[in-house]
C-alpha positions as CSV (number, residue, x, y, z in Angstrom):
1,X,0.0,0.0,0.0
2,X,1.3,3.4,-0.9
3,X,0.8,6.5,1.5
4,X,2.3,10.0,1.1
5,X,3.8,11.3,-2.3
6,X,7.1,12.3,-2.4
7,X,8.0,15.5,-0.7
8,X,8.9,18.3,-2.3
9,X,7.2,17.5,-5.7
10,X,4.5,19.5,-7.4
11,X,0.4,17.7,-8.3
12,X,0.7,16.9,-11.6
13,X,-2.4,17.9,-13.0
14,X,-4.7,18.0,-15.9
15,X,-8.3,19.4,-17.0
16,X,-10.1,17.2,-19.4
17,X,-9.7,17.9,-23.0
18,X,-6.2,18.7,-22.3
19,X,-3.6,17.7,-24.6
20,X,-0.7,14.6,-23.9
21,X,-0.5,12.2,-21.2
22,X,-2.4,14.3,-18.2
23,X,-4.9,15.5,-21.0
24,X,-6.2,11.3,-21.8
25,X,-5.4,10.6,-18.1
26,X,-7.8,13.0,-17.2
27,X,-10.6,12.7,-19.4
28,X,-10.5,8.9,-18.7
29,X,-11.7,9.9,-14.7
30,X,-13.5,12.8,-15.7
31,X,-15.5,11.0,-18.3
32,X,-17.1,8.7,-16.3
33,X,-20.3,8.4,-14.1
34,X,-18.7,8.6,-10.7
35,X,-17.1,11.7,-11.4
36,X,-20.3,13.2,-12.3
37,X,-22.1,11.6,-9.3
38,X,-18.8,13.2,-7.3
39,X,-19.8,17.0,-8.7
40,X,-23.8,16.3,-8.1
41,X,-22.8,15.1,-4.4
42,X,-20.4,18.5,-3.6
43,X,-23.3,20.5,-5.0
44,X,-25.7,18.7,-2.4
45,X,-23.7,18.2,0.4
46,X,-20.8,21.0,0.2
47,X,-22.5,24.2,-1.5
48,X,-20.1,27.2,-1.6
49,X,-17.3,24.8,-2.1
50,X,-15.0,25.2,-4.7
51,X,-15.3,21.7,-6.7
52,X,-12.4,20.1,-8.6
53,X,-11.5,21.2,-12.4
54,X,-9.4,18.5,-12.6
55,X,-7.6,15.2,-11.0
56,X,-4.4,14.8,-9.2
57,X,-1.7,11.8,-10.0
58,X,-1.3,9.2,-7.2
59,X,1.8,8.1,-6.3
60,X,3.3,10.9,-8.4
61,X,4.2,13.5,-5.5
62,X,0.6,15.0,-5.5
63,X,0.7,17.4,-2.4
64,X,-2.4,16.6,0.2
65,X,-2.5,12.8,-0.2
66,X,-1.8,10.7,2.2
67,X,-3.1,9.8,6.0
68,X,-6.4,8.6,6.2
69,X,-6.1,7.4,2.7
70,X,-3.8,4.8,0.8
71,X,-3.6,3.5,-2.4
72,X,-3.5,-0.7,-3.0
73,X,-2.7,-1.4,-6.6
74,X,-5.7,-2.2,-8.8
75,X,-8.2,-2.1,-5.5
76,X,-7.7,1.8,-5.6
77,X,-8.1,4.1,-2.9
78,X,-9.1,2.8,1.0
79,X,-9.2,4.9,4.2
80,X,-7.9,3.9,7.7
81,X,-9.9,5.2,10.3
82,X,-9.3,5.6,13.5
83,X,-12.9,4.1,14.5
84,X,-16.2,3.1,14.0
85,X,-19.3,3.3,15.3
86,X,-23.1,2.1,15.0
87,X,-26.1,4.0,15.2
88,X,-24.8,6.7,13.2
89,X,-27.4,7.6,10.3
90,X,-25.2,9.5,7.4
91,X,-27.4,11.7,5.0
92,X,-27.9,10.4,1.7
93,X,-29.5,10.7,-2.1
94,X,-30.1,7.9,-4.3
95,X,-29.7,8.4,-8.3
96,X,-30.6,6.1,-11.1
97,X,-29.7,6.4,-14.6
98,X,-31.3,4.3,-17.5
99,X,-35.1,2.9,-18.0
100,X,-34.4,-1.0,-18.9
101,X,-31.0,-1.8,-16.9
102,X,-31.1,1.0,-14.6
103,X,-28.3,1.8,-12.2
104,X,-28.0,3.4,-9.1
105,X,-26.0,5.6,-7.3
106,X,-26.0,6.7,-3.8
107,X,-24.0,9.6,-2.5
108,X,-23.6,9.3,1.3
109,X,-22.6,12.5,3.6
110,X,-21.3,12.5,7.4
111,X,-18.6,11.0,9.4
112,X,-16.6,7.7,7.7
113,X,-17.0,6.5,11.4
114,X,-20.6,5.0,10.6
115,X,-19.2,2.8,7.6
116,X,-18.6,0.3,10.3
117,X,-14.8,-0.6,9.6
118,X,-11.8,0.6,10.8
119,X,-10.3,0.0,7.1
120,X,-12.3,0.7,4.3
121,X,-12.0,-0.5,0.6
122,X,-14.0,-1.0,-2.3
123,X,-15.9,-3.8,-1.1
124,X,-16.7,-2.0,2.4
125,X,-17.5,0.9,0.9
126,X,-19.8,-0.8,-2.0
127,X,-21.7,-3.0,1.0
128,X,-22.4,-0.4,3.3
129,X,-24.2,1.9,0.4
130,X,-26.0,-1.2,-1.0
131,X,-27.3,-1.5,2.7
132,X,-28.4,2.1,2.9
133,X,-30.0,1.7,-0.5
134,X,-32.5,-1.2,0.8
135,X,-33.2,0.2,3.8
136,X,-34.4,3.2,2.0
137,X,-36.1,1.6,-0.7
138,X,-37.8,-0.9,1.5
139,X,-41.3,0.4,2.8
140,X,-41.9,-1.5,6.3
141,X,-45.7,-1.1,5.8
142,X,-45.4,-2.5,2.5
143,X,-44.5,-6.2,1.8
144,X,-44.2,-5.4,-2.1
145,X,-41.7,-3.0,-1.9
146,X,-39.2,-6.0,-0.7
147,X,-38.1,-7.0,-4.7
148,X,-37.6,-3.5,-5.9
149,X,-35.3,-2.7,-2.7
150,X,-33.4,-5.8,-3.9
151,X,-33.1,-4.9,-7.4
152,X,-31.7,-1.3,-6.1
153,X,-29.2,-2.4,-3.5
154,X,-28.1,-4.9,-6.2
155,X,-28.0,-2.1,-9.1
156,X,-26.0,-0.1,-6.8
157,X,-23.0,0.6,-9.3
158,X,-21.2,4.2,-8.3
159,X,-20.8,5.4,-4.2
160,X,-19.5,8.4,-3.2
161,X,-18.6,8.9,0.3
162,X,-18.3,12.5,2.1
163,X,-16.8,13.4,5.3
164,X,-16.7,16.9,5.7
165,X,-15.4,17.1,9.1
166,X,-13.1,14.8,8.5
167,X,-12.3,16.6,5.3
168,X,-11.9,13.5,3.0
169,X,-14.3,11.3,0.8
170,X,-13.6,8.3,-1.3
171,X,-15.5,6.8,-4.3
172,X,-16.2,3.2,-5.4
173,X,-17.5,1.8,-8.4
174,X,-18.6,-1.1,-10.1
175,X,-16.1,-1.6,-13.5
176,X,-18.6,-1.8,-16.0
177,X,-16.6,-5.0,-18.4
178,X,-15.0,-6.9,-15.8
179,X,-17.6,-6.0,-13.0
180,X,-14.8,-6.0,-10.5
181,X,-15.1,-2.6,-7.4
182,X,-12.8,-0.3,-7.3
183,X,-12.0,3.1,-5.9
184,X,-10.9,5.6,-8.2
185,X,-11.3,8.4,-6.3
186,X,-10.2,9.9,-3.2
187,X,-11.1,13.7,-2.3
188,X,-9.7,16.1,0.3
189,X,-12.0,18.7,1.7
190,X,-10.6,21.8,2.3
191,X,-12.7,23.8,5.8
192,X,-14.9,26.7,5.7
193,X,-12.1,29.3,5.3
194,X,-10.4,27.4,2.4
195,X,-13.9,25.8,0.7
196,X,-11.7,23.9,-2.1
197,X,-12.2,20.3,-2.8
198,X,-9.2,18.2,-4.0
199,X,-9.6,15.1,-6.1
200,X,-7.0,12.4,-6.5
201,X,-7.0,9.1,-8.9
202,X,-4.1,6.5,-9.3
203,X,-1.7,6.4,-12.3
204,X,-2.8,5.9,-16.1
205,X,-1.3,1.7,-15.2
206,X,-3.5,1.5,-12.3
207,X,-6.9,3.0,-13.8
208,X,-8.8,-0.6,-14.9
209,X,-10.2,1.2,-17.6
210,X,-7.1,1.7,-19.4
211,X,-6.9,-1.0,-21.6
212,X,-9.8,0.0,-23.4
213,X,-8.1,3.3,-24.3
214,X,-8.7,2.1,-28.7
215,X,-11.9,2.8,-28.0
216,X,-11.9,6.3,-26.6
217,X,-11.3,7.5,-22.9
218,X,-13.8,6.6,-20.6
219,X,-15.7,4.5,-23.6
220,X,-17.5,1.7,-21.4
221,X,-18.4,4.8,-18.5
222,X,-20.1,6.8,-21.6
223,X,-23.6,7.2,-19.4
224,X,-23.3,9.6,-16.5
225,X,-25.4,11.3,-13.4
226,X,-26.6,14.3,-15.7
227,X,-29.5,16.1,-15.1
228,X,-31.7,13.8,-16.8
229,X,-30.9,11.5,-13.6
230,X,-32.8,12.8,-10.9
231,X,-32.6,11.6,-6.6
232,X,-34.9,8.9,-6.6
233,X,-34.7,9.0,-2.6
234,X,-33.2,11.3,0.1
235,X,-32.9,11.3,3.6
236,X,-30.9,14.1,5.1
């Protein structure tokens, strides 16, 4: 697992649409539907904060990365916190996107804490939201809402996690070819006086989506949480 950058050393960043390296490496995150669900979830959950024009290169010396986070090869990004607690009832807004294979997203805002794990990955992260996403979609006076809160939990394909006290957040994702979970983003909050947000993604040979780069950047994550996709469920 890889922690800090190396000191000293500048972000190497990129806006999409740029041109070289950055420019490709960029539009490949920027492209996709967790990136999108990312911006709708600042908007939400962080209004007033300034939200990312681009992605930061991990390892690669990117200043601000580093403790909570850590990066474990194709896995992605992971947190370790420094505990965990039940009872703890995070706000959250459920998305889906598409009419005959819809898929959902859930952004989930307040302390990483309520996760329930003391390290959390892809799979973690990915479990707890399809959790949240049945127990909002499940009516308890209504015995026919059971399926459809299955179908939702299980269509559950893009999280994005927000800990503004904490000042960090982490994404996962279902990879929509291999269908393996990933995290491919982490973001750094700045507070109220600095109101920036940071976003971080690994290394062109660690993004899973790379070897599909003949096709286009970001070709198989072409659908995304536009405004077409509106909150299907809340609870703040």
């Amino acid at each position: 697992m890889d922690g800090v950058g190396e000191p000293g050393r500048q972000p190497q960043e990129g806006r999409a649409g740029a041109q070289g390296a950055q420019g490709d490496f960029a539009h490949d995150v920027m492209g996709r539907p967790i990136w999108r669900l990312l911006l709708r979830g600042l908007g939400v959950y962080l209004p007033g904060w300034r939200t990312p024009e681009t992605v930061l290169r991990v390892p690669g010396g990117a200043v601000g990365f580093g403790p909570p986070a850590f990066l474990d090869g194709d896995a992605g990004f992971g947190l370790q916190l420094p505990d965990r607690r039940k009872g703890l009832e995070p706000d959250r807004e459920i998305y889906v996107r598409g009419r005959e294979n819809p898929s959902f997203g859930i952004v989930v805002a307040g302390p990483a804490a309520a996760i329930g794990s003391r390290v959390v990955d892809a799979e973690v992260l990915m479990r707890f939201a399809r959790r949240l996403t049945f127990e909002e979609l499940f009516d308890t006076g209504d015995a026919d809402s059971v399926p459809y809160a299955v179908r939702g939990a299980r269509a559950v394909e893009n999280v994005v996690f927000l800990d503004r006290a904490a000042g960090v957040g982490l994404c996962a994702e279902v990879e929509p070819v291999t269908r393996a979970l990933h995290c491919p983003l982490y973001v750094r909050i700045g507070g109220p006086a600095e109101r920036t947000v940071r976003a971080y993604a690994p290394n062109p040979e660690h993004v899973p989506n790379g070897a599909q780069r003949e096709n286009g950047p970001g070709a198989a994550y072409s659908a995304s949480y536009g405004a077409d996709d509106q909150a299907v469920r809340s609870h703040s």
